[in-house]
C-alpha positions as CSV (number, residue, x, y, z in Angstrom):
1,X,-64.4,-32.6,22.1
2,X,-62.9,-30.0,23.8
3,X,-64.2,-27.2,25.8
4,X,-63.3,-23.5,25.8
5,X,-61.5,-23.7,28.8
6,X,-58.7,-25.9,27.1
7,X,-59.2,-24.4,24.0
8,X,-57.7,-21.1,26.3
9,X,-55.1,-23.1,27.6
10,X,-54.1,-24.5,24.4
11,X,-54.0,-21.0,23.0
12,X,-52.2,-19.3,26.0
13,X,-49.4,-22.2,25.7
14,X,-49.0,-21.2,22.2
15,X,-49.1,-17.8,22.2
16,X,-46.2,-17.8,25.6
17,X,-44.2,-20.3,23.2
18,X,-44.4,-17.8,20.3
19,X,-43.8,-14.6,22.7
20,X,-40.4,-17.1,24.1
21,X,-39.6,-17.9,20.9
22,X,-39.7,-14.3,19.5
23,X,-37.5,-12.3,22.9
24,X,-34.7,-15.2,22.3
25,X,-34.8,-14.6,18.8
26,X,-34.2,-10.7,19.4
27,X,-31.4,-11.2,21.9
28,X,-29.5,-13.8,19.5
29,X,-30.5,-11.0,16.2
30,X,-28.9,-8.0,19.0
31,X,-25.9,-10.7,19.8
32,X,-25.0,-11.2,16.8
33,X,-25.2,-7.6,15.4
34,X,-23.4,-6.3,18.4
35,X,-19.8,-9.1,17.4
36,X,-20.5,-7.7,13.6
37,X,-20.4,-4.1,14.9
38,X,-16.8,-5.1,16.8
39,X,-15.7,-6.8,13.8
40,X,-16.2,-3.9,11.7
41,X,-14.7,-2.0,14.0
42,X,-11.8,-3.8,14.5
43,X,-11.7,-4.2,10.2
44,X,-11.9,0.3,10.2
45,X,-8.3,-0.2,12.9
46,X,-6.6,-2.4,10.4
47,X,-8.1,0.0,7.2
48,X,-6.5,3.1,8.8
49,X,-3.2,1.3,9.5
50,X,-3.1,0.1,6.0
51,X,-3.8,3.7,4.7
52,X,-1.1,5.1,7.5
53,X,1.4,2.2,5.5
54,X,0.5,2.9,2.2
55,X,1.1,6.7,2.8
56,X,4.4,5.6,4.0
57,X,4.8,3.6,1.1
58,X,4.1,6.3,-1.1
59,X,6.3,8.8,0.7
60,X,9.8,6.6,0.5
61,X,8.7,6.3,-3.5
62,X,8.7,9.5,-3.9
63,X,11.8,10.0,-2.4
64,X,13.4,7.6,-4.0
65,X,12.1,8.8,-7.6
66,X,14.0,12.3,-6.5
67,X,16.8,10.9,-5.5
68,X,17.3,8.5,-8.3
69,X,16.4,11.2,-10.6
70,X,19.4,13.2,-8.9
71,X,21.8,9.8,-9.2
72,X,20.8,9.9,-12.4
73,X,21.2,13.2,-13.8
74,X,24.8,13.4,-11.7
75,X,25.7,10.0,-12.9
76,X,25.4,11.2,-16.9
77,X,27.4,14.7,-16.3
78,X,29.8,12.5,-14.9
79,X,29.9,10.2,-18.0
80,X,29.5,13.5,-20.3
81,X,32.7,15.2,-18.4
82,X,34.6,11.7,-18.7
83,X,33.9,11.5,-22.3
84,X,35.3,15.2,-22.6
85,X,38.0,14.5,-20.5
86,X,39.3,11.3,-22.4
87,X,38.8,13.0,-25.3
88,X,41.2,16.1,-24.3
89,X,43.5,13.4,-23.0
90,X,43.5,11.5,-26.3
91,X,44.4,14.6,-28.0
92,X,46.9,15.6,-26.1
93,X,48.5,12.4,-26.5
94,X,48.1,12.6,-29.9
95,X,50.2,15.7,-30.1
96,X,52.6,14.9,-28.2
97,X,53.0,11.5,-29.9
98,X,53.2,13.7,-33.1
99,X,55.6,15.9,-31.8
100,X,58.2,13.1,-31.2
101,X,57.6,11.0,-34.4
102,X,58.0,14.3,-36.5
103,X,54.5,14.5,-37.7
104,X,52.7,17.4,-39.1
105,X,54.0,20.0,-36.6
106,X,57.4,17.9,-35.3
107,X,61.1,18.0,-35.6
């Protein structure tokens, strides 16, 4: 059998494999959380430049929803005054087409 003296030995061998096996295990744990700590770092960079982009974004559409707005709004007087103006135009023609064929007011 064995005596107490190996027994010891057997138990020390263990226990110095176990304390081994538990540091490396805490330096790969610390490793590891210290790249996941840089990757989310690096992650909260690239959040705040998207944020930064989309508040660009965001900016130009509103300024293009003014300006389109003010396009727009020109874009129908401009069709309204036409429409007016033709229409003075036409009747102007009219007349004066009436004045020389002797219509209702001609010759």
């Amino acid at each position: 059998m064995w005596d107490i003296t190996q027994i010891s030995v057997m138990v020390g061998i263990v226990t110095v494999i176990n304390a081994l096996m538990v540091f490396v295990m805490r330096q790969l744990l610390e490793s590891h959380r210290r790249s996941v700590a840089k990757q989310f770092e690096a992650l909260g960079g690239t959040n705040q430049s998207q944020d930064d982009d989309i508040t660009q974004v965001r900016k130009e559409l509103y300024e293009f929803k003014a300006e389109t707005a003010r396009n727009y709004i020109h874009r129908e007087d401009a069709i309204v005054y036409f429409g007016r103006f033709e229409q003075k135009i036409d009747a102007i023609w009219g007349y004066l087409i009436n004045q020389k064929s002797g219509g209702p007011n001609g010759p």
